[in-house]
PAZAPA-4460 file (N, C-alpha, C; in steps of 0.05 Angstrom, whole numbers, plus 32768, in hexadecimal, padded with zeros to 4 digits):
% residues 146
    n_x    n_y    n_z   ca_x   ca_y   ca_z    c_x    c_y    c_z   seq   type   mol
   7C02   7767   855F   7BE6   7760   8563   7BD5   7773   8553     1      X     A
   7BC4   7768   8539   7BB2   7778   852E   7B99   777C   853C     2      X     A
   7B92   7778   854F   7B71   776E   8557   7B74   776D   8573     3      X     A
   7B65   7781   857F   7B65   7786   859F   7B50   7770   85AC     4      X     A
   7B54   7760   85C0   7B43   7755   85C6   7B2C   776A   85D4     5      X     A
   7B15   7759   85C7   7AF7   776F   85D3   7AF3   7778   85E6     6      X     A
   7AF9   776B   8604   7AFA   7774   861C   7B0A   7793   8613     7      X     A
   7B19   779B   8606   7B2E   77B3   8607   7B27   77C6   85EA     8      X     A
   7B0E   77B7   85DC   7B08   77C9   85C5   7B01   77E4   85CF     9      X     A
   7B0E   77F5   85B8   7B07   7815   85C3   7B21   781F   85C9    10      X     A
   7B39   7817   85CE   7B50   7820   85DB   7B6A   781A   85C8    11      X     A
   7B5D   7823   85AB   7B73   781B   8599   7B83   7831   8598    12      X     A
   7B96   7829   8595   7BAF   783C   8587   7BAC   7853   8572    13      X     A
   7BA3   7869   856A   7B91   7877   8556   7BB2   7884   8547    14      X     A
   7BB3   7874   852E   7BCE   7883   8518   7BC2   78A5   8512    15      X     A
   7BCF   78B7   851D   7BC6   78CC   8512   7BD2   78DE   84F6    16      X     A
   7BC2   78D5   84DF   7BD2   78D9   84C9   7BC5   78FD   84C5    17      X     A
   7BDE   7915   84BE   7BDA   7931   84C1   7BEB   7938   84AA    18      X     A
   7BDC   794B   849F   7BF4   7956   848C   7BED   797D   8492    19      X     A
   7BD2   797D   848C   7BC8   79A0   8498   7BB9   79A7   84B1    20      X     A
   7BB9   7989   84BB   7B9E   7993   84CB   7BA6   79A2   84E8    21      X     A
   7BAD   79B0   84F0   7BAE   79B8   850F   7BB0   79A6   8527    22      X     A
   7BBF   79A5   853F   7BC6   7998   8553   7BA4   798F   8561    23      X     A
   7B93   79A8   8568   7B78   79AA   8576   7B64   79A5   8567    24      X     A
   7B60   799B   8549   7B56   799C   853D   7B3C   7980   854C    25      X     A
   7B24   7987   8550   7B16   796D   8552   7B07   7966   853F    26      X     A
   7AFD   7969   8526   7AEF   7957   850F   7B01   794B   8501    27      X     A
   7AF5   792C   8503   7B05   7913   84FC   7AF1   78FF   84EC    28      X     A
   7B09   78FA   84DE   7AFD   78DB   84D8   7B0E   78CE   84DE    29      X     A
   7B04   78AB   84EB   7B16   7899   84F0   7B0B   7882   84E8    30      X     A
   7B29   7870   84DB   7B24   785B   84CD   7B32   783F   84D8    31      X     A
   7B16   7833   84E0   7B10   781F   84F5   7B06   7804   84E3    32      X     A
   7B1B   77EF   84DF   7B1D   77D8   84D3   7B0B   77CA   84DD    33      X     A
   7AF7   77C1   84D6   7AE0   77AF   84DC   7AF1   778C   84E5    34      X     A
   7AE7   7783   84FC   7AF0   7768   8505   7AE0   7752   84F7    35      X     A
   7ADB   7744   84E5   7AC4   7738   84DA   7ACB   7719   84EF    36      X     A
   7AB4   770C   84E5   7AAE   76F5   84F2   7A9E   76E5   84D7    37      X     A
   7A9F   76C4   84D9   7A9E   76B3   84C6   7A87   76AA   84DF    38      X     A
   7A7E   76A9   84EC   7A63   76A0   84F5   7A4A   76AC   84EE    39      X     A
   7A37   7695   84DC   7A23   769B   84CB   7A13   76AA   84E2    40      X     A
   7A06   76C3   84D4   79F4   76DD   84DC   7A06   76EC   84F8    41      X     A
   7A1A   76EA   84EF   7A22   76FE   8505   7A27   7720   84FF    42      X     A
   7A1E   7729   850C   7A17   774D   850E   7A2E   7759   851F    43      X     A
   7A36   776A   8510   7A48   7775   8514   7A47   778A   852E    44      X     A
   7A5C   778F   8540   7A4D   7794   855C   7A65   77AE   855A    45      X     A
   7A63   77C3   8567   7A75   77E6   856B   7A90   77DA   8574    46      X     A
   7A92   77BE   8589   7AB8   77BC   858A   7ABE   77A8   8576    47      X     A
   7AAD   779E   8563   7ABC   7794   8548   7AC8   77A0   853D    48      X     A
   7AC2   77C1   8534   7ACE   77D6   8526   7ADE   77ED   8532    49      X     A
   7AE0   77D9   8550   7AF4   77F7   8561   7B08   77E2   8576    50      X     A
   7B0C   77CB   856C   7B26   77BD   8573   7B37   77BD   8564    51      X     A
   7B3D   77C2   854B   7B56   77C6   8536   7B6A   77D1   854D    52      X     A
   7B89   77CB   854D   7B9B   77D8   855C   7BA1   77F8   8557    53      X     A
   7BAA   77F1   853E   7BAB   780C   8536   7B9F   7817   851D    54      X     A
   7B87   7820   852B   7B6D   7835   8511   7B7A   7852   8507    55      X     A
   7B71   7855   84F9   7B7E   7870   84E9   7B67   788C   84ED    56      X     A
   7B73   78A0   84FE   7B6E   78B0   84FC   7B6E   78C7   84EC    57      X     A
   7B57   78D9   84D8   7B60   78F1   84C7   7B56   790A   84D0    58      X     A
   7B5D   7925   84D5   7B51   793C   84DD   7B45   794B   84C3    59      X     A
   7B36   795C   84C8   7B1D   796A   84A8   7B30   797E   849A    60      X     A
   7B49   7983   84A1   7B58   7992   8486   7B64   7978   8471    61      X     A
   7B67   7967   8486   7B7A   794D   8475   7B68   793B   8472    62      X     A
   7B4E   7937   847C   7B3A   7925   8465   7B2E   792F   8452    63      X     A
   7B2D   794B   8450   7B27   795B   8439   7B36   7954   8427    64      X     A
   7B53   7945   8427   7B62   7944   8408   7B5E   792B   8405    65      X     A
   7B4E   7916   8414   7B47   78F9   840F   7B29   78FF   8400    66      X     A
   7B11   790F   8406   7AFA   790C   8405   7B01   790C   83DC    67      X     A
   7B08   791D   83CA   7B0D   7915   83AC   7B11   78F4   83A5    68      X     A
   7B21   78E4   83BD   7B22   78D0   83AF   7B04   78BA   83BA    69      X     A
   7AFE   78C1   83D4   7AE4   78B7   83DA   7ACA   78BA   83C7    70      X     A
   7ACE   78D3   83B4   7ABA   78D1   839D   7ABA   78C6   838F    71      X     A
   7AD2   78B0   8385   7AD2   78A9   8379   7AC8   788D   836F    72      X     A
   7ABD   7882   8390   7AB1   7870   8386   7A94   7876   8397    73      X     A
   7A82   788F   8398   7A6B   788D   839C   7A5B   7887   8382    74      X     A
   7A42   787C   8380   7A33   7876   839E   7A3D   785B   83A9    75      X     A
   7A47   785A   83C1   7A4D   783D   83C0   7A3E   782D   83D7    76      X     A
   7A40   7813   83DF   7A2E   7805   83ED   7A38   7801   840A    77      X     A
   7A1E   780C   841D   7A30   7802   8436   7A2E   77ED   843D    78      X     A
   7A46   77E6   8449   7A48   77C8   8456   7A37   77BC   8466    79      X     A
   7A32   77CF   8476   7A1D   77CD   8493   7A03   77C8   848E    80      X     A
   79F7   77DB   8474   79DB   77D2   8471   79D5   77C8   8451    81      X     A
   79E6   77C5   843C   79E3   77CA   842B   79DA   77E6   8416    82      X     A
   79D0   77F7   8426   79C8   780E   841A   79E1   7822   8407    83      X     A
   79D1   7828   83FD   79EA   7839   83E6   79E2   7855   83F4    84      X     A
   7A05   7860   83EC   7A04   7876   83FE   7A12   7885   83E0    85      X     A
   7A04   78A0   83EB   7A11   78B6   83D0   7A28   78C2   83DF    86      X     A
   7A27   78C1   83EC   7A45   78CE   83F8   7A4E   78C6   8416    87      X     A
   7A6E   78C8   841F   7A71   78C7   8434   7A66   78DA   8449    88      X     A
   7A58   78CD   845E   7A4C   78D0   8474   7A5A   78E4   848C    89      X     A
   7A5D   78F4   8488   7A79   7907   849E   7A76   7901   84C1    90      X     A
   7A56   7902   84BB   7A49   78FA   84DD   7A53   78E5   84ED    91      X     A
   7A4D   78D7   84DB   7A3F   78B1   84E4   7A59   78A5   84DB    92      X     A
   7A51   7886   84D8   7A62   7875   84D0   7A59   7869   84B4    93      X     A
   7A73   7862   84A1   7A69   7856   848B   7A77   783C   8484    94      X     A
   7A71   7822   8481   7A7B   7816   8475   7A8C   7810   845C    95      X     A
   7AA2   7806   845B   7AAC   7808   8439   7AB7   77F3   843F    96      X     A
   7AB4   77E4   8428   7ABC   77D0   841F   7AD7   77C9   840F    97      X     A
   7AE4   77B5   840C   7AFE   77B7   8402   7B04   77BC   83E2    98      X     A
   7AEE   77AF   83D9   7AEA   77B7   83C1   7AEE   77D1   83BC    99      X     A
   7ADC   77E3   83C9   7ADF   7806   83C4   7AF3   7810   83D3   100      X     A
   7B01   7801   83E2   7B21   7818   83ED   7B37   780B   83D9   101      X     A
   7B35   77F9   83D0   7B45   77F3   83B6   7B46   7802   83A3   102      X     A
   7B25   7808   8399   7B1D   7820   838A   7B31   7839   838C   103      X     A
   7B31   783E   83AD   7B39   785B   83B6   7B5C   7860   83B0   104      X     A
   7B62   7848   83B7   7B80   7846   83B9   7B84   7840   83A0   105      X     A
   7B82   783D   8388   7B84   783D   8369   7B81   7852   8368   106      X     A
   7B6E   7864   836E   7B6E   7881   835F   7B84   7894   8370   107      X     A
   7B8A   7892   838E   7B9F   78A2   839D   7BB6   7898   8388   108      X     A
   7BC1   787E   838A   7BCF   786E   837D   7BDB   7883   835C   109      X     A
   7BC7   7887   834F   7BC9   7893   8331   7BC8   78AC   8331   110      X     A
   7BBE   78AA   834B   7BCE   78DA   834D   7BE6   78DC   8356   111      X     A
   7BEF   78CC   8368   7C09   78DB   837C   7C24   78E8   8360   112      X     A
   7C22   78D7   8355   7C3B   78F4   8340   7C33   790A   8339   113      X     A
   7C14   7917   8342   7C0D   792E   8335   7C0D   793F   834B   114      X     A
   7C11   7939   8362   7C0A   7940   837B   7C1F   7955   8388   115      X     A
   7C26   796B   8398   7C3C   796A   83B1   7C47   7957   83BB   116      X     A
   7C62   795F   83BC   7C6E   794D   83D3   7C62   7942   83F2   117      X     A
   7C55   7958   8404   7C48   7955   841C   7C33   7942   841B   118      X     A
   7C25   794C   8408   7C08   7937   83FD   7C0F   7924   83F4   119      X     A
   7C21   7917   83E3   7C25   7901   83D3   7C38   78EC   83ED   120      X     A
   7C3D   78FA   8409   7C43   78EA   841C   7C31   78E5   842E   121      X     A
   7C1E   78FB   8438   7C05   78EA   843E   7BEE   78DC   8435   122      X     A
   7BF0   78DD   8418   7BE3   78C6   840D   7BE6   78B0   8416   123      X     A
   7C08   78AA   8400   7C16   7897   8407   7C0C   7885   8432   124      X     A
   7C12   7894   843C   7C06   788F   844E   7BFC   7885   845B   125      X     A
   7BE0   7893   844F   7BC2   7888   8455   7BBB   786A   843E   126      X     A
   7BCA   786D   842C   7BC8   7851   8422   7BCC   783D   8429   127      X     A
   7BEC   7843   842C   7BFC   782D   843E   7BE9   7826   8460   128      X     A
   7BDC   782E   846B   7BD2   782E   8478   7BBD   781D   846E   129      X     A
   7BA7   7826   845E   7B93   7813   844F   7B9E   77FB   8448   130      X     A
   7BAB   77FF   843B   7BB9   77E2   842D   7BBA   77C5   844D   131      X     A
   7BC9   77D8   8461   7BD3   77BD   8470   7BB6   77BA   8480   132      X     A
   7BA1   77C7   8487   7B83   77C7   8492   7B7A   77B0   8486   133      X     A
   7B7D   77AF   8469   7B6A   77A3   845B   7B73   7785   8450   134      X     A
   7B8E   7782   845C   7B9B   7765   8469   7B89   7754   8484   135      X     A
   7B7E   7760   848A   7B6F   775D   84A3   7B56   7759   84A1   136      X     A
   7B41   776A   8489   7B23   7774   848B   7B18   7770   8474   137      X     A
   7B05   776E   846A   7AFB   7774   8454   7AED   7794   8452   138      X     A
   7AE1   779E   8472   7AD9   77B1   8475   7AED   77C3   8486   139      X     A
   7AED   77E5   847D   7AF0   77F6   848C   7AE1   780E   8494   140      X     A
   7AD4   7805   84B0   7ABF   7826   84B7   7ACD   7835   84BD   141      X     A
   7ABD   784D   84A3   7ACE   7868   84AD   7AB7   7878   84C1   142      X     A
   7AC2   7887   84D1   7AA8   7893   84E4   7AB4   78B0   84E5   143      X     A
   7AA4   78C8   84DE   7AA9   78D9   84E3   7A94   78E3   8501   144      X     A
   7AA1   78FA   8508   7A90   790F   851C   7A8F   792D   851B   145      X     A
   7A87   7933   84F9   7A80   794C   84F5   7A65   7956   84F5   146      X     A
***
């Protein structure tokens, strides 16, 4: 089952992908597959983006080695309002679109032979992770709480 029914949104399964970060560590980002809907003007509601089964969790030593490839496609457009954003949002939540995690996963994609071994497995990863999300979504909110 990809998709929690709503009555139970909020109670997903959280993948916790770690390579430096500490057991206690609490600043995160988590990446929460947007549920879209084909009914004209429908607005996207907090358990559309928090019923995915299993969302991907990252801690701030190990999204630190993702944020290089997140530059790479600023400024980019959020989903939610259209507004262009110059950088990822660490606070809040940001929209991305599939277009720009394709972006992301082409450029992880064209480093991993230059990389460590440890790193070039949690890439791998967090892609493979992206990749099967985006079988599902067009969008993925990432939400940090730094």
């Amino acid at each position: 089952m990809v998709w929690l029914n709503s009555s139970i949104a909020g109670k997903q399964n959280y993948l916790e992908l770690r390579l430096n970060a500490p057991k206690g560590e609490r600043i995160l980002l988590d990446f929460n597959p947007l549920k879209t809907s084909d009914i004209p003007n429908w607005e996207a509601k907090w358990k559309d983006w928090h019923c995915y089964n299993n969302p991907l969790r990252v801690y701030l030593q190990d999204y630190e080695i993702l944020l290089p490839y997140f530059k790479k496609i600023y400024p980019f457009v959020d989903a939610s309002d259209r507004t262009l954003r110059q950088e990822l949002d660490l606070c809040f939540d940001n929209w991305i679109e599939k277009n720009d995690w394709i972006k992301i996963i082409n450029e992880i994609e064209n480093n991993l032979e230059h990389i460590s071994d440890p790193e070039r497995k949690f890439l791998s990863d967090f892609i493979e992770w992206l990749k099967e999300a985006l079988k599902h979504t067009t969008i993925v909110v990432v939400e940090g709480n730094l």
